[in-house]
N, C-alpha and C positions, 0 to 999 in steps of 0.2 A: 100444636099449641092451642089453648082451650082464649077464651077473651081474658087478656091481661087486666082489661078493667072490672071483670066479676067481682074480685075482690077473695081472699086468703083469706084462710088463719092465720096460716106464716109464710111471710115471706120473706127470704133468706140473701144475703147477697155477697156470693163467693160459695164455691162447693170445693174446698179444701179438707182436710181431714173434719173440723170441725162444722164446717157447712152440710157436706155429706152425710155425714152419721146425724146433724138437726133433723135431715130433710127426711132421712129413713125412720127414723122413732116416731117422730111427727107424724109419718104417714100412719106408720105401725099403728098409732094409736085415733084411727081416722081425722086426722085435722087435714082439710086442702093445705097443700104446699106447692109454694113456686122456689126454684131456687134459679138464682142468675150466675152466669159466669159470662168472664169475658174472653177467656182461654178454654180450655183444657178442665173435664170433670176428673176431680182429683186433686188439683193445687201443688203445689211446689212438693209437699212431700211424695207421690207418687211420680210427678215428671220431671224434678230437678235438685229431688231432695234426700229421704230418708233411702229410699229404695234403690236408687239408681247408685248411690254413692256407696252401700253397702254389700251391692252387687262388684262395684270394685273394688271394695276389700276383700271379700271374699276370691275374686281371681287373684290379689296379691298372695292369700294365705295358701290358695294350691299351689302357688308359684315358688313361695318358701319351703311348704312342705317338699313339693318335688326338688327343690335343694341343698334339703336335709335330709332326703330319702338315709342315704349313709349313713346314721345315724342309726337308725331302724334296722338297717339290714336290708335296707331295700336300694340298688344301684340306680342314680335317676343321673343321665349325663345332657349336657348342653339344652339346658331350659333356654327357653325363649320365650320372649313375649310377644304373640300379636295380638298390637293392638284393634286392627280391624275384628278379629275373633271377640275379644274383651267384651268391646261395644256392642256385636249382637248378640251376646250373651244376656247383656247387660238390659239390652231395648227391647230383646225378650220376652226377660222379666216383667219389665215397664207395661209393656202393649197387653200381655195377660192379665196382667191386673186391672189395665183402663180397662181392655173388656169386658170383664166380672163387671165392676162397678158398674159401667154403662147398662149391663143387663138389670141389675139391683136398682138401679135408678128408675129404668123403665118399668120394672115387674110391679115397682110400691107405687105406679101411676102420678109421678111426684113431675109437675112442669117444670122444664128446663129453657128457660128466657138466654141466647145468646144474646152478648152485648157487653159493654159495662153501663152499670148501674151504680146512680148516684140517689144521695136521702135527695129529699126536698119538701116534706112534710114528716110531721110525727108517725103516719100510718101509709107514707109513699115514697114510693121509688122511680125515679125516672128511667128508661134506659129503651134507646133506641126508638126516642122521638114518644115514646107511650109511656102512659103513667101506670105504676102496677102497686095495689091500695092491699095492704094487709093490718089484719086486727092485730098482728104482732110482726114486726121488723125484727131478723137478729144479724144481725152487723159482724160477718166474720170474714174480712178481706185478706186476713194472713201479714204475709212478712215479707223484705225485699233484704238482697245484701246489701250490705253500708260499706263508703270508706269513708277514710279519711280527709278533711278540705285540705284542698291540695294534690289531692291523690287520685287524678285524673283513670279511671277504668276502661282501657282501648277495645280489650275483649282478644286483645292477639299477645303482649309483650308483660300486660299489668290487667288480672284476669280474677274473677270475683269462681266461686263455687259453680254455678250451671254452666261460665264457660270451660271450666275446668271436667266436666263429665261431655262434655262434646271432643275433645282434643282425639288427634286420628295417631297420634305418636305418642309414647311417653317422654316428657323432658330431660333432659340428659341432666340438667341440674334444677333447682326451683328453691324460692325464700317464700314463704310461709307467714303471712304478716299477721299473724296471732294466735296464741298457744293453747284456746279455746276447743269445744268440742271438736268444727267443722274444720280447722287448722291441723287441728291433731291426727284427726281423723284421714284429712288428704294428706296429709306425711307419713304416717305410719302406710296408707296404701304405692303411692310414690315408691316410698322405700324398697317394698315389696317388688315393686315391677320393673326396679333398676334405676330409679332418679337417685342423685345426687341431694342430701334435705339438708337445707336450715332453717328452724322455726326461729321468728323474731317475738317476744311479748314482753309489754310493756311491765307488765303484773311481777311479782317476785317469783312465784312458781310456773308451769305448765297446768292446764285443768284447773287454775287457780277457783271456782267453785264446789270443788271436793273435796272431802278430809284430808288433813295436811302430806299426812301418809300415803295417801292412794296418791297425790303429785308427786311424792320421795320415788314412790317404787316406779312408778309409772318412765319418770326422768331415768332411775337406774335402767331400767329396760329400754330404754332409747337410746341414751348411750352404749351400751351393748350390741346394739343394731347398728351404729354405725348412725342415727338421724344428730346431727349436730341442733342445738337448741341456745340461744342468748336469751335469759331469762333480767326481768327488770330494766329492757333496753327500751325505750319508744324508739317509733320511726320517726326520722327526720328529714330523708330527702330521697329524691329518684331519678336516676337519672339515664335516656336511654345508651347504650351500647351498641358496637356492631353486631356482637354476640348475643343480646338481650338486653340484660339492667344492670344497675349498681345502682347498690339501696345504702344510703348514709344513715345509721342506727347513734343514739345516745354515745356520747363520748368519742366523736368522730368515725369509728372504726366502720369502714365498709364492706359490702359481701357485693360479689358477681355470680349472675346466674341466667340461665336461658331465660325466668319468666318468674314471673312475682305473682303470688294468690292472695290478696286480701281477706283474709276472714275475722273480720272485724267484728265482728256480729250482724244482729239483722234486725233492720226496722222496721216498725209498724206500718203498713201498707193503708194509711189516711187518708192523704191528702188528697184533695180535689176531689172528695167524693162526698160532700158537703155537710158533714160529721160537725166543722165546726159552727158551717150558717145556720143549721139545724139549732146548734145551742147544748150539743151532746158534751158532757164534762171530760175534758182530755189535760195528760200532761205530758209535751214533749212528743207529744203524737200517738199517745197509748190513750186505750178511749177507759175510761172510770167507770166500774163497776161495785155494786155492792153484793153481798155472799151469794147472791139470786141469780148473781150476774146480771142484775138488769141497772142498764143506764140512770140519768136522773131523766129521761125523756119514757114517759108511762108506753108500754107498750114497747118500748125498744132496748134490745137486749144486744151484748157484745160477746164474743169469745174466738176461742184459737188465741192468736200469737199478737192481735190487738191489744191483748188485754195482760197488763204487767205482770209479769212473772214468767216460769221459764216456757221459753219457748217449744215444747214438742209437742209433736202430731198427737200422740195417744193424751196427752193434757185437753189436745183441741178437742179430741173424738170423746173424752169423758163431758167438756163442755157442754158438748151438741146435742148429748143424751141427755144431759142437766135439764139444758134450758127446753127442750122438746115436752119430757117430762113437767117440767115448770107450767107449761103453758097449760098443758091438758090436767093440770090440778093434782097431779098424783105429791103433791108434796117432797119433792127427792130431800135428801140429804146434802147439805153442802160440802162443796169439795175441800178436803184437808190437801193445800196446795203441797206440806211437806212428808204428804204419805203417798205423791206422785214418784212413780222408780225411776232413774237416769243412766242411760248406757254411751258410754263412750267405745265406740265400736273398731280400734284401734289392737295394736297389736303390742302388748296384752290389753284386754276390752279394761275395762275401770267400771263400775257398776254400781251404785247406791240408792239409799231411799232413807228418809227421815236427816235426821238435823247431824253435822258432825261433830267433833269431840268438842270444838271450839265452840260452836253453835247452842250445843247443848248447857256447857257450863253455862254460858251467858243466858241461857231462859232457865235451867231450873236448879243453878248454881253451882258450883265447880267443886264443892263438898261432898253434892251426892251424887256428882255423875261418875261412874266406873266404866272403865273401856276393856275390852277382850279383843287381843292379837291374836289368831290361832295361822299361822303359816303353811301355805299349803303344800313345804316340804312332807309334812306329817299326811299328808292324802293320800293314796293309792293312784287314783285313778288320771291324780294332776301329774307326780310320777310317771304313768303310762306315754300322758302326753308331751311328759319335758316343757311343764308351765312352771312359773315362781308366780309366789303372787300371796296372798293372803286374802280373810276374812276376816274384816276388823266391827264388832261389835260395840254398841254407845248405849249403854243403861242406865235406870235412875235408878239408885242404890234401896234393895227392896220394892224394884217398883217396876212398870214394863223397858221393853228394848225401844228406844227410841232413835236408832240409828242403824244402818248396817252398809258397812262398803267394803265392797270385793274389789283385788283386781286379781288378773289371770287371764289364761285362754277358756273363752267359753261363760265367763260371769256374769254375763247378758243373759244367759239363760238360765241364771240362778237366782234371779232376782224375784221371781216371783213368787217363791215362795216365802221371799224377804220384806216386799211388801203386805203379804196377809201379816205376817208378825208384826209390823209396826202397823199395820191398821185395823188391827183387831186385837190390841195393845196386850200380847204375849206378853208374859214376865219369860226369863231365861228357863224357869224349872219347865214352863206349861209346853216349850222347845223339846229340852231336855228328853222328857217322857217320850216321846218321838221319835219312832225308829228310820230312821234313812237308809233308803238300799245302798249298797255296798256291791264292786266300787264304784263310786259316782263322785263327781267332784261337790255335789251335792249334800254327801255325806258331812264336806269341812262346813255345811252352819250348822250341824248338828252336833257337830263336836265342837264347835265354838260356843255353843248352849250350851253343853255340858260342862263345859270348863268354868262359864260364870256362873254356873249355877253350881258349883261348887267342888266337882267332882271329874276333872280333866283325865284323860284317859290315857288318852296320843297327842297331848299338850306339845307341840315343837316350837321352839322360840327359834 
């Protein structure tokens, strides 16, 4: 480590997705960089979050597949799960990737301050008794899991998402205290590997942030599986068991289950880290920014999941190259928060980007907005795989695509070609023209263009 007191360009504090990708651009573009952590280079998305949680879904999905071999033609008998196999599958993955990163980190010569770090001036940071002076602070501490007052988190019986990716057993039953991404998400895997699910949310749908539709079908395919869901219940009480818990939902009715997961969502990771002695403009613990991303404090800048709006790593990691760029003058372009893509990585995944039906009517009015359903009955390749699911299209009548949400198996990996169209503001013909290979599940937004744009092919309702 070089003298903390020399003094930066940037100095960073948290190396989470969007701490990380600061500290690389940054260097990229020769600025000194320090960056601090107090754990783990990576953050919650690489050790307790994106990665590790996707890793078990995916052992859920071979788990089903080898279920359904029959199906195919293919005889798979007496599946099992071990869970010890799971987890080093799973930590694996995790420990490969910290590796890279940790080589990345060192190869761009970028300092790494163990500790936690706190502001204490405009242009410092304290941590571990030394003071460390950068010409730019960017303040990206990440996000912690929330519950609810009252709702005491043991880590054994009443268990938040990171304890939920350490468990050495699958739960024989489990209640799901919200219907949200990381909810959905560990239900749908649960499922997969033999739990018993019921998701609890307060909200009137599942996914209640996606187009109305993608929660319709999403709910129809959960039912199908077998995950029980009570939609528009809040939580009310909890109580332990011999067995586990029984959780008191709206309108008295109660559930029993080996163990209860809060995924309430996740709050801004502020406090005590002197954000607000400093004078930094916060609301409710999310730090204020303006399109720059920079604070009302000159020289200090916020992003990741501090900063309002939705919470994902690749949100953080566009951040980190914003504000890096920012600094060294390259002028970047601000982020269009609603041309960020959204993957709900459950079984079937749920996928979107730009504004949905409802969304839209309300910014550019319910007159011009036109919607395309194209069902990915009409697909080949969804066919092959035995998915339902659709491509639902939102456009402004004559004007570009400002919406697009899949679900399906696999739509996670179809989005990207979803977000160049709404951020490079495609009209449905400019799609259209567009040949997509064949068969690809890819092919259904190509024939979903084609159909708004006037001339549907393989149109399946």
């Amino acid at each position: 480590m070089s003298d903390p007191n020399a003094g930066y360009d940037v100095v960073i504090l948290g190396s989470g997705s969007a701490g990380y990708a600061c500290a690389l651009r940054a260097a990229q573009l020769d600025l000194s960089v320090a960056i601090i952590e107090k754990d783990k280079l990576g953050g919650t998305c690489l050790h307790t979050g994106c990665i590790p949680t996707k890793a078990l879904l995916h052992a859920g999905e071979v788990a089903d597949s080898a279920r359904h071999g029959e199906e195919f033609g293919v005889k798979t008998e007496g599946v099992s799960i071990d869970m010890a196999g799971v987890n080093a599958y799973k930590d694996g993955v995790v420990a490969k990737m910290y590796k890279g990163l940790q080589g990345l980190i060192k190869a761009s010569k970028v300092t790494v301050i163990e500790g936690s770090g706190k502001l204490v001036g405009p242009n410092t940071v304290e941590v571990n008794g030394e003071r460390v002076t950068g010409r730019n602070i960017v303040l990206a501490t990440g996000s912690y899991s929330k519950s609810l007052p009252g709702l005491d988190v043991d880590g054994t019986k009443v268990i938040t998402s990171e304890h939920a990716l350490r468990l050495d057993k699958v739960p024989s039953s489990a209640i799901v205290l919200g219907g949200g991404v990381i909810g959905v998400e560990f239900a749908s895997a649960w499922k997969s590997l033999g739990a018993d699910v019921t998701i609890v949310e307060a909200l009137p749908r599942l996914v209640a942030a996606e187009d109305a539709d993608s929660s319709k079908m999403l709910e129809r395919a959960f039912r199908k599986r077998g995950i029980k869901f009570k939609t528009g219940k809040g939580f009310e009480s909890l109580k332990e068991t011999a067995g586990g818990v029984s959780v008191t939902i709206a309108g008295g009715e109660t559930i029993d289950a080996e163990l209860l997961l809060v995924a309430v969502g996740r709050g801004p990771s502020t406090a005590g880290l002197g954000y607000d002695e400093q004078g930094v403009s916060m609301d409710r613990g999310f730090v204020l920014v303006n399109e720059h991303l920079q604070t009302n404090l000159p020289g200090v800048y916020a992003i990741g999941d501090i900063v309002p709006g939705v919470q994902l790593a690749h949100r953080g990691f566009g951040h980190g190259i914003f504000v890096a760029e920012h600094i060294a003058g390259l002028n970047p372009r601000p982020i269009d928060e609603a041309g960020i893509p959204k993957v709900t990585y459950s079984e079937p995944q749920v996928a979107s980007v730009g504004y949905s039906e409802e969304a839209a009517k309300e910014k550019f009015g319910a007159d011009v907005v036109v919607s395309y359903n194209y069902n990915l009955g009409g697909n080949g390749k969804s066919n092959i795989l035995k998915t339902q699911g659709f491509v639902k299209l939102v456009s402004v009548k004559d004007g570009p695509v400002v919406g697009v949400h899949m679900v399906g198996a696999n739509m996670g990996e179809q989005i990207g070609e979803a977000q160049l169209i709404y951020n490079w503001e495609a009209f449905p013909s400019d799609v259209a023209q567009l040949i997509h290979m064949h068969p690809t599940q890819n092919e259904a937004l190509g024939e979903a263009h084609l159909a708004l744009a006037g001339k549907p092919l393989h149109a399946h309702a």
